[in-house]
Structures are given as structure tokens and as C-alpha cells.
Backbone as CSV, one residue per row, in Angstrom:
resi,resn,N_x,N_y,N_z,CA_x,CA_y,CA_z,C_x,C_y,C_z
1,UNK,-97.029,24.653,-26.095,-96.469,25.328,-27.248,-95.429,24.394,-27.891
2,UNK,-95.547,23.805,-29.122,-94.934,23.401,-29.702,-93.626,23.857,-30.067
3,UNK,-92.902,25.194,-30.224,-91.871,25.897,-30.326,-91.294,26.842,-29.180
4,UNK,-90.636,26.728,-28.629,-90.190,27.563,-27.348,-89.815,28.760,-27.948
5,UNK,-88.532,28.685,-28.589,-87.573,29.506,-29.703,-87.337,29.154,-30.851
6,UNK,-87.160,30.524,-31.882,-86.504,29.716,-33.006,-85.367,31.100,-33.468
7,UNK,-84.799,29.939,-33.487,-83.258,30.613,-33.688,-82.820,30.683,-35.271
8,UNK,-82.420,32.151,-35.519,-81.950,31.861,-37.593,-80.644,31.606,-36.797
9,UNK,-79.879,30.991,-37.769,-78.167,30.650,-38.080,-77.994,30.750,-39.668
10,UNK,-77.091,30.452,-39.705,-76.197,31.218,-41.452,-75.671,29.443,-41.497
11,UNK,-76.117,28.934,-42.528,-75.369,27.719,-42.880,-74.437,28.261,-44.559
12,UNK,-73.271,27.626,-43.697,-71.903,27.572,-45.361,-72.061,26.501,-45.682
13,UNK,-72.090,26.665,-47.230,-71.862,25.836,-48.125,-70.713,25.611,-49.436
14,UNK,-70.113,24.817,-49.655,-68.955,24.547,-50.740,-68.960,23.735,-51.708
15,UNK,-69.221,24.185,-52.562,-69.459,22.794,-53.413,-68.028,22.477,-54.404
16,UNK,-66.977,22.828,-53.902,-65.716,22.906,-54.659,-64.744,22.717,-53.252
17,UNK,-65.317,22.028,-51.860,-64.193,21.144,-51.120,-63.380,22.854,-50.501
18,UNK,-64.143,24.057,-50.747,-63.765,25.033,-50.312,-63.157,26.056,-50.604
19,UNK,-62.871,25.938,-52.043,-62.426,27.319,-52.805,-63.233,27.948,-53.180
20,UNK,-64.396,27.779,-52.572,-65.784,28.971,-52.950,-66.718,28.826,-51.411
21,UNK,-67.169,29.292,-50.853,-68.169,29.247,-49.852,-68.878,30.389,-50.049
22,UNK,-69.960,29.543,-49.790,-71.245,30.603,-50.082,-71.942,30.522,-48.141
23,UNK,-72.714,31.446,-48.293,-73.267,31.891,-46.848,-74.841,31.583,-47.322
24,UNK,-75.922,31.201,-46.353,-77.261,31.559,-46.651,-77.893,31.199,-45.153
25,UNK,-78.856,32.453,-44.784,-79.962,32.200,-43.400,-81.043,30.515,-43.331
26,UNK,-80.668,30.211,-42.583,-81.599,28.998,-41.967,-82.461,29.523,-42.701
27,UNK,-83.113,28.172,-43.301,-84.725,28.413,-44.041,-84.393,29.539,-45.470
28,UNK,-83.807,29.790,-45.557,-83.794,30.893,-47.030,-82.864,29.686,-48.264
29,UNK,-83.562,30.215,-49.187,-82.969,29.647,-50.546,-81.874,30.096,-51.084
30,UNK,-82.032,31.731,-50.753,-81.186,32.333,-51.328,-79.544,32.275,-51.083
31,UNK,-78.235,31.995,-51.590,-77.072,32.335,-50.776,-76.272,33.352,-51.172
32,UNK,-75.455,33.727,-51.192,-74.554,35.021,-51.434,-72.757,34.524,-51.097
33,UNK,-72.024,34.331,-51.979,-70.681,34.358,-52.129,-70.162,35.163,-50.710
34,UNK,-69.751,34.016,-50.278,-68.975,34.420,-48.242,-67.214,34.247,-48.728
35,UNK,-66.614,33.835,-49.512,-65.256,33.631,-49.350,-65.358,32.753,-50.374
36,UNK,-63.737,33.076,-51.277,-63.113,32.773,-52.254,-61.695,32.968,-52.474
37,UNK,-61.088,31.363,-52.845,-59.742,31.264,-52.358,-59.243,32.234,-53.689
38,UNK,-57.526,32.774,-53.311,-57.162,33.597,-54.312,-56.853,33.516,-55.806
39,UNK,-56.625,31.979,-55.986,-56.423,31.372,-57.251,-57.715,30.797,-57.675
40,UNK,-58.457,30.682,-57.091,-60.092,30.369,-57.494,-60.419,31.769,-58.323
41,UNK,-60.389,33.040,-57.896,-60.788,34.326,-58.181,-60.463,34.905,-59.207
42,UNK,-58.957,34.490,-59.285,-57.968,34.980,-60.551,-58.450,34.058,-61.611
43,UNK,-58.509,32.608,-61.573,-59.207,31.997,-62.612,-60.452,32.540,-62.817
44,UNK,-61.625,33.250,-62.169,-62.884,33.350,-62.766,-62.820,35.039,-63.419
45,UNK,-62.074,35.417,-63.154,-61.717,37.025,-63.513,-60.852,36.721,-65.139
46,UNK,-60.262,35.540,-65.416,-59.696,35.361,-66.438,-61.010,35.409,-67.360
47,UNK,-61.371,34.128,-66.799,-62.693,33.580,-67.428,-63.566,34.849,-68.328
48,UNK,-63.916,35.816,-67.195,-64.548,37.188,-67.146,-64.379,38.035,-68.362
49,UNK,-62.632,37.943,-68.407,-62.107,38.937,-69.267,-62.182,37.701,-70.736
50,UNK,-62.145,36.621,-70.877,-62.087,36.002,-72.008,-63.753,36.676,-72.784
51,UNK,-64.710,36.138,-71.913,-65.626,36.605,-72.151,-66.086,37.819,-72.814
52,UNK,-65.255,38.843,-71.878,-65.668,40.293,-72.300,-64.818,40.450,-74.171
53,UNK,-63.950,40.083,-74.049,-63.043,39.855,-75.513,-63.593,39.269,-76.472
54,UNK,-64.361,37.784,-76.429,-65.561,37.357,-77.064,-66.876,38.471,-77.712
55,UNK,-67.061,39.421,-76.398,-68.335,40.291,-76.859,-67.550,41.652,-77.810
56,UNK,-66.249,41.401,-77.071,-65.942,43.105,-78.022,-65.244,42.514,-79.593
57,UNK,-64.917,41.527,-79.318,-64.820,40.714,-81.134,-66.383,40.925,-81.768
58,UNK,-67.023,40.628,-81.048,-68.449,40.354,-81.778,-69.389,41.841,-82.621
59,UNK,-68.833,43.074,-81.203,-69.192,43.933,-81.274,-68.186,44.281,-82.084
60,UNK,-67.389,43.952,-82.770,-65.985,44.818,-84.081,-66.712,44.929,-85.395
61,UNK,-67.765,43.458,-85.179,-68.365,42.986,-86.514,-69.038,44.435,-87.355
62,UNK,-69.631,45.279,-86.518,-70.548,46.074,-86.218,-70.348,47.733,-86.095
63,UNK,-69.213,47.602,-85.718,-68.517,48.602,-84.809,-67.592,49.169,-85.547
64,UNK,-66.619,49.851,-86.650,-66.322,50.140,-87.533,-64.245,50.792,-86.406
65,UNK,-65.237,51.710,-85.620,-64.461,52.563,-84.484,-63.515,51.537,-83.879
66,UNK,-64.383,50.886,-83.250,-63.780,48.968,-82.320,-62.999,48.105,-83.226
67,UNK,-63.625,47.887,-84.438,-62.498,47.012,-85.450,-61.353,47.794,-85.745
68,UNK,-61.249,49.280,-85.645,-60.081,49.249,-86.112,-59.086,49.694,-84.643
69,UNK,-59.873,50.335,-83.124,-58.890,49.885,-81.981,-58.084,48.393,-82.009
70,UNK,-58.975,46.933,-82.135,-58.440,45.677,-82.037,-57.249,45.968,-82.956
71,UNK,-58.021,46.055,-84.476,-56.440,45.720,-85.116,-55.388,46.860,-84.474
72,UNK,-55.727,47.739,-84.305,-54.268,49.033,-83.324,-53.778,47.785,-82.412
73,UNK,-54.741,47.230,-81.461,-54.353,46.180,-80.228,-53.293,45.181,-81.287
74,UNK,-53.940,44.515,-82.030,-53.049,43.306,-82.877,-52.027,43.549,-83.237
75,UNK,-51.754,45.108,-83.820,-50.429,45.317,-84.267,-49.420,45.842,-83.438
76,UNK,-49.782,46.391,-82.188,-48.847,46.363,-81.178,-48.500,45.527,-80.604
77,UNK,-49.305,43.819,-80.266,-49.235,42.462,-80.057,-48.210,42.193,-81.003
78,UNK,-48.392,41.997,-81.514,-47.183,41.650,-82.964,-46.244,42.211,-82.739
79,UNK,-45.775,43.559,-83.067,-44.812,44.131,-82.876,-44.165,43.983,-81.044
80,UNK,-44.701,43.694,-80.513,-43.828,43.571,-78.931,-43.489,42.347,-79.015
81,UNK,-44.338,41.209,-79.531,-44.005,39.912,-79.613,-42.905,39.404,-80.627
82,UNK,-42.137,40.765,-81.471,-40.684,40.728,-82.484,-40.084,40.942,-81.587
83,UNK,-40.151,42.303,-80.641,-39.384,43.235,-79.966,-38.661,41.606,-79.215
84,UNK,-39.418,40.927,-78.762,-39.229,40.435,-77.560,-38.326,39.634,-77.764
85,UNK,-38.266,38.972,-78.975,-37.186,37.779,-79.340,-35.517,38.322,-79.314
């Protein structure tokens, strides 16, 4: 018999020196997010929310209800950003 046993194991992988590790089974392609350092996370959650702000600008174009929440958002931006000085 050419194979006695075969054993799965979980190989980690990092491709960022370790502020991200990913997990995946011996022989599988697939991997799945195992650990993420805390300032790695907070940057991609920024990222996230820039994004989501991008789509709800886009969706204002459109959106009559949404263009006029933002400008409510803008003019309380403004006004806290007097308050503040």
C-alpha cells in the first residue's frame, strides 16, 4: 500500500508578515480569515464605511429623501465644525 495514513492539517497563511492570517485544510483551495491584528481591522472597516458613503452619495443622485438627509448631515457638519472653534 502506497499510503498507510493520511492526515488533513490546517495550513496559515499571511501575506501581510501577519496582520491578516488566513486558515485553509491540507489540499483545499479554499481559506477563510483565522485572525486579524486590531489596527489592520479598524483600517479595513474605515475603508468599508468610505465605501458605503461613496454608494449613498451615488444613491442621493436618485434618491430625492437621501439628498436631502446628507445635506441635514452637511449642515450639522458645518455647524459643529463653527461650534468647535
Amino acid at each position: 500500500m502506497l499510503v498507510d495514513k493520511i492526515t488533513e492539517y490546517t495550513i496559515y497563511e499571511s501575506p501581510d508578515g501577519g496582520r491578516t492570517v488566513y486558515a485553509r485544510k491540507s489540499g483545499q483551495p479554499d481559506r477563510y480569515l483565522h485572525s486579524i491584528d486590531p489596527e489592520t481591522a479598524r483600517q479595513l472597516g474605515k475603508i468599508a464605511d468610505d465605501l458605503m458613503w461613496t454608494e449613498i452619495r451615488n444613491m442621493a443622485e436618485h434618491n430625492e429623501a437621501l439628498q436631502k438627509a446628507i445635506d441635514n448631515v452637511i449642515l450639522i457638519y458645518r455647524l459643529s465644525k463653527e461650534n468647535a472653534k
